[in-house]
N, C-alpha and C positions, 0 to 999 in steps of 0.2 A: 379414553385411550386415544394416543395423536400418534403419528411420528416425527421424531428428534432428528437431524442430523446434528452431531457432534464435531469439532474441530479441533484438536490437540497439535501444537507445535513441537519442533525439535528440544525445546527445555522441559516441555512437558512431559516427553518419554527420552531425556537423556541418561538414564540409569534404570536399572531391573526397579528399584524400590521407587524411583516415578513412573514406572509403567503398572507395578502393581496400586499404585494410589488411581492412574488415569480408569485402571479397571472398577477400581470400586466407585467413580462418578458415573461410570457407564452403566456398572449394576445397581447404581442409586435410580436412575429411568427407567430402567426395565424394571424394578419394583413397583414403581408408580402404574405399570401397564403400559408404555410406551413401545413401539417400534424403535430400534435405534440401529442408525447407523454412525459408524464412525470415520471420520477422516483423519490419520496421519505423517505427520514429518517423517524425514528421515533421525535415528538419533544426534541429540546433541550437536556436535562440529561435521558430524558426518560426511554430507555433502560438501565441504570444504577441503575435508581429509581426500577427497574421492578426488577432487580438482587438482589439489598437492601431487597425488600418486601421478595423474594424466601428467603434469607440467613438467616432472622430471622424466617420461622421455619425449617429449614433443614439448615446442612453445607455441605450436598452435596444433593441438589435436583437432582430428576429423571430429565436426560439430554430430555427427550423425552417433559416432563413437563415445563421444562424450556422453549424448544425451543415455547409449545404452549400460553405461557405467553408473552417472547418476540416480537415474534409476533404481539401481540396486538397495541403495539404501534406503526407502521407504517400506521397500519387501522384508528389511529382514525390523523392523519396526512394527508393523500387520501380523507379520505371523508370530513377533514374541506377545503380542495385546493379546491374540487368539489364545496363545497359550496359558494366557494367563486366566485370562475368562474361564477357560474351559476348565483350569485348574480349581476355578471356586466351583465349577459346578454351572455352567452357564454352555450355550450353545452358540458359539462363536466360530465364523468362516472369515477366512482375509482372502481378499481380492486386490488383484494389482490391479493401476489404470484400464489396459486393454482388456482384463477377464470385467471389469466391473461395466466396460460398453461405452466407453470416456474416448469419444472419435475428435480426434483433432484436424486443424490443417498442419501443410505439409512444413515446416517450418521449426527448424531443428533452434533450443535451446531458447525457446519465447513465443510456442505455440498457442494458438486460440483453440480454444473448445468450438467446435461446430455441432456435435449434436451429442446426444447420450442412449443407448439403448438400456432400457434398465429393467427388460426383461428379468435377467438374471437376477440383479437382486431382489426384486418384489418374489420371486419364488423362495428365495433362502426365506426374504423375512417374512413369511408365509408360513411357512416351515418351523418359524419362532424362533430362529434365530439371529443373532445380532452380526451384524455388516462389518467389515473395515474394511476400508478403501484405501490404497496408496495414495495420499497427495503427489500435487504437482506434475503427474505425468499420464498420459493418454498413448493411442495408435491412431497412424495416420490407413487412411483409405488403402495403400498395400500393406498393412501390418507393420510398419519401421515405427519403432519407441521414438515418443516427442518428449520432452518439458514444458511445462508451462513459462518458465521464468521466476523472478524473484516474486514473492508471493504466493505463487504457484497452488499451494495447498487450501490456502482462503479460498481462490475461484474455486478450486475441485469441489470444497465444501458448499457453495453456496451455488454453484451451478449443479448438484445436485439435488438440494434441497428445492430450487426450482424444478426441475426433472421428474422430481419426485410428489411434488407439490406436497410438501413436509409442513407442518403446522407452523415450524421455527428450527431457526441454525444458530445454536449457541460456540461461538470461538473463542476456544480457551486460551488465554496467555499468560503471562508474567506479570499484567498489570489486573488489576479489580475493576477496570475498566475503560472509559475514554474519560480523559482529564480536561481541562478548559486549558492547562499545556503540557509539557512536558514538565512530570514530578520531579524527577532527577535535574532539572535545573532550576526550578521555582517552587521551593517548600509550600508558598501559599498557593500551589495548582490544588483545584477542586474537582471530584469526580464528579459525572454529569448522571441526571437519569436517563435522560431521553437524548436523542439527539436525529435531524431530520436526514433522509438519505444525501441530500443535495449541499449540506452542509459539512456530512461526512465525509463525501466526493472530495470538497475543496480542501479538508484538513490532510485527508490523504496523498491530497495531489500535491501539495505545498510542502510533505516532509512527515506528518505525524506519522509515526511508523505502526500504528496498533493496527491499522488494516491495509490492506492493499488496494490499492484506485481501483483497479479491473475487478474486485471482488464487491466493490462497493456498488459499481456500475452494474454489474450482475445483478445485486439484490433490489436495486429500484427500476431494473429493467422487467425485472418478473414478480414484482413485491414478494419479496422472499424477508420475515420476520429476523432480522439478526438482533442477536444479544452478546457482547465485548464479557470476556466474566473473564474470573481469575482459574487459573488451574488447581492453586495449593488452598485459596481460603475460601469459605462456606457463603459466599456474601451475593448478593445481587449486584448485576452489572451493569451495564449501558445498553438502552436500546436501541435501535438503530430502524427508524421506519419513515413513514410518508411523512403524517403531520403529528409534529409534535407541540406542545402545550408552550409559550414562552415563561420559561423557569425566573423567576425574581425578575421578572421585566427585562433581563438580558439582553441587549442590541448587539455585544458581541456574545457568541457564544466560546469559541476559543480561538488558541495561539497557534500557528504552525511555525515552526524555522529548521532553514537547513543551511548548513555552512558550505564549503567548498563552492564556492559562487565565484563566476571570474566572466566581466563587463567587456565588450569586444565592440568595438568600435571601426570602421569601415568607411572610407571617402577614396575619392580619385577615381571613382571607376568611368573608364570613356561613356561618353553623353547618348552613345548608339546602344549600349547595353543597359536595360532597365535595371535600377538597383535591385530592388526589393526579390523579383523573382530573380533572376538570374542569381542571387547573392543565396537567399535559401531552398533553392530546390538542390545545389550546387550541395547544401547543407546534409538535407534530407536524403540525398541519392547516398548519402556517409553514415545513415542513420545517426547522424546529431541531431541530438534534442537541444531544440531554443525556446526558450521560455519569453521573459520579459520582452517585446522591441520597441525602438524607439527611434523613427524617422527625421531627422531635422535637416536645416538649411545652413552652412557655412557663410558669413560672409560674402565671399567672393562668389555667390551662388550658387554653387558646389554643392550636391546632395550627400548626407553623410548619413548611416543607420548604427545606431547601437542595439545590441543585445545579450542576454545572460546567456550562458550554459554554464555543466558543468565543469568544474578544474578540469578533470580528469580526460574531459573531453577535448582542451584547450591544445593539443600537439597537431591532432589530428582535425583541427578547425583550421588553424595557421596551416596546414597543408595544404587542402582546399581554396582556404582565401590567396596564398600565393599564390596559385597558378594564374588570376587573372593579374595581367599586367598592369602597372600603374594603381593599382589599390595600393593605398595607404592603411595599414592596418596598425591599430594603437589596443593594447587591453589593461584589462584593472585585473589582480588574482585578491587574494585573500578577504573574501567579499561574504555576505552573506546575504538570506534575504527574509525577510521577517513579515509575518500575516495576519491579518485578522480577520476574522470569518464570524459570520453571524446570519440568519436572515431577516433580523429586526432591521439592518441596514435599508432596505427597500424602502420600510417606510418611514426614516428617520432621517433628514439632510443634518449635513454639519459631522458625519462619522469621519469624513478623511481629513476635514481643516482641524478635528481633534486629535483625530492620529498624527500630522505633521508636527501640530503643535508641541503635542508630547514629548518626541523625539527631538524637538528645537528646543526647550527648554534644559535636556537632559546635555545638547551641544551633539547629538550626534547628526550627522552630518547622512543628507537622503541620495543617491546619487541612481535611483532609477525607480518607478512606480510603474503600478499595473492593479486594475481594477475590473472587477467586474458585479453583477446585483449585490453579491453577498458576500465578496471579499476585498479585500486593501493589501496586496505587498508591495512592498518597500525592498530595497537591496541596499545594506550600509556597510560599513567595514564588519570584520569578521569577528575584530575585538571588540564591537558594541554591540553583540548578536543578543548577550544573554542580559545584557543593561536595558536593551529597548525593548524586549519580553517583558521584565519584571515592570518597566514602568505601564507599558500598556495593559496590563494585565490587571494594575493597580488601577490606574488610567479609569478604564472599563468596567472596575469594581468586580469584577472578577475574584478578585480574593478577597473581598470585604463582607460578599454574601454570599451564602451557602449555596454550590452547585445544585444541592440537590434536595429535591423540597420535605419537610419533616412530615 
């Protein structure tokens, strides 16, 4: 007998008839003798519907207001699981954030967890009954409703199974598990068995969407057991821990890419104000996120820095960068930026004059890198995103040998 926390997303409980399948994985555990708690999305589009309703009458609602809106839709997800359980015959309570002891800071619509009291639930499940916890959202120190942010529910889940010091946090989604890339764009993606926390970090960080960065950061901060499994099939998933075995001698282990990438480029600025800081703190005080940078020298010895963000963030970058006078500011849009992750990298040279290589041969064209132990991205045009996957991927032998070991 252990205890489970469990993690079901918005697809998993978007209809009465996936809420009653999410019930019978839940009472698949507690058969076994498990303690279980459960974490939930709001349903389906939910949360988006909730965003829709705020937009039409404000085009910027009070963040504080929003976060009390948002919210709602996890509660009414919790208490129909409950009912459902309780329907077969099972003893199920739902808890929203703040009843479950989920203390946040003060930071409305992209809150951090700061601590957990979890009194409360060790008396329910004491008591033999099973948990559900609202994802995605907490109280702050005077009782105001937070969010987490995008991903929200992964941390809830995983910074409780820490809290809890839970045996394992299985996260249920729409996929069977973490792929070596994205299946929906590369038939020959292979699912993985294993896969290392610091690995996962980087696939995360880079674009794979099966988990969230902060949830991953979570679980190698307090080695918290994750396993990626599927919602709808019976099958084993990925697991997600410290040290994992190298699978088929694998140097990469997978692909991350994300599109909307737009290259921002920066000279002229007077020789009395240092580039680099003066240019991103400028950045950061806007909360824009920069990813790739790349420092160089003009000719005429002129200091000039490029860096990625993303599209979307590109109106409100050119606002900031105008205000200093005399920059010259130049950008690239329809950009992408494409990664390979592994930690056989370390002790393998020659991974990125094969990764270039690859990509030169295919003629696509590299126009920014960034490196670190166990990853390689690249940023190329937007139309060669899904070209320079399938070859690196091939590349790397990725799809020639079985992810996962027989």
């Amino acid at each position: 007998m252990g205890m489970i926390v469990q993690k079901f997303g918005g697809t998993s409980v978007g209809s009465i008839e996936r809420i009653q399948h999410v019930a019978d994985r839940v009472m698949s555990e507690v058969q076994k003798g498990h303690q279980v708690v459960v974490v939930v999305s709001a349903m389906g589009k939910t949360t988006n519907q909730l965003v829709d309703l705020a937009k039409q009458l404000t085009s910027q609602p009070s963040k504080r207001e929003l976060d009390m809106l948002l919210s709602t839709g996890e509660q009414v997800s919790i208490a129909l699981l409950a009912m459902a359980l309780q329907e077969k015959g099972y003893a199920a309570v739902s808890l929203t954030g703040w009843q479950a002891g989920i203390k946040t800071e003060t930071v409305h619509g992209n809150a951090r967890i700061i601590d957990i009291d979890t009194t409360r639930i060790h008396q329910y499940l004491q008591a033999g009954q099973i948990v559900i916890v609202a994802g995605f959202q907490g109280v702050t120190e005077k009782g105001d409703i937070t969010t987490l942010g995008r991903g929200g529910s992964d941390t809830t889940a995983v910074a409780l199974a820490a809290a809890l010091q839970a045996d394992k946090c299985d996260i249920y989604t729409d996929v069977t598990g973490v792929f070596t890339t994205d299946p929906r764009y590369v038939k020959a993606a292979k699912k993985l068995e294993e896969i290392s926390y610091d690995e996962m970090l980087e696939l995360a960080n880079l674009g794979a969407g099966v988990l969230h960065p902060r949830a991953v950061e979570f679980a190698k901060n307090y080695q918290v057991l994750l396993e990626v499994r599927s919602s709808m099939e019976e099958e084993s998933g990925t697991t997600v821990k410290e040290d994992v075995s190298m699978e088929q001698h694998l140097i990469v282990r997978g692909i991350a890419f994300e599109d909307q990438v737009t290259k921002v480029t920066v000279q002229g600025l007077p020789h009395e104000l240092p580039m680099l800081p003066t240019v991103f703190t400028a950045l950061a005080n806007r909360g824009i996120n920069v990813d790739i940078i790349i420092q160089n020298t003009t000719n005429s010895g002129a200091a000039a820095v490029s860096f990625s963000i993303r599209t979307e963030d590109l109106p409100e970058t050119l606002q900031v960068l105008e205000s200093f006078k005399g920059a010259k500011i130049e950008y690239e849009s329809q950009l992408a930026k494409v990664s390979i992750v592994g930690s056989g990298m370390i002790s393998n040279p020659g991974v990125a004059a094969q990764m270039f290589q690859v990509l030169a041969d295919k003629g696509i064209e590299i126009k920014m890198v960034s490196t670190s132990e166990i990853k390689i991205s690249t940023v190329v045009s937007q139309e060669n995103m899904v070209a320079a996957v399938e070859a690196l991927h091939t590349a790397f032998q990725l799809d020639e040998k079985a992810a996962v070991r027989s």
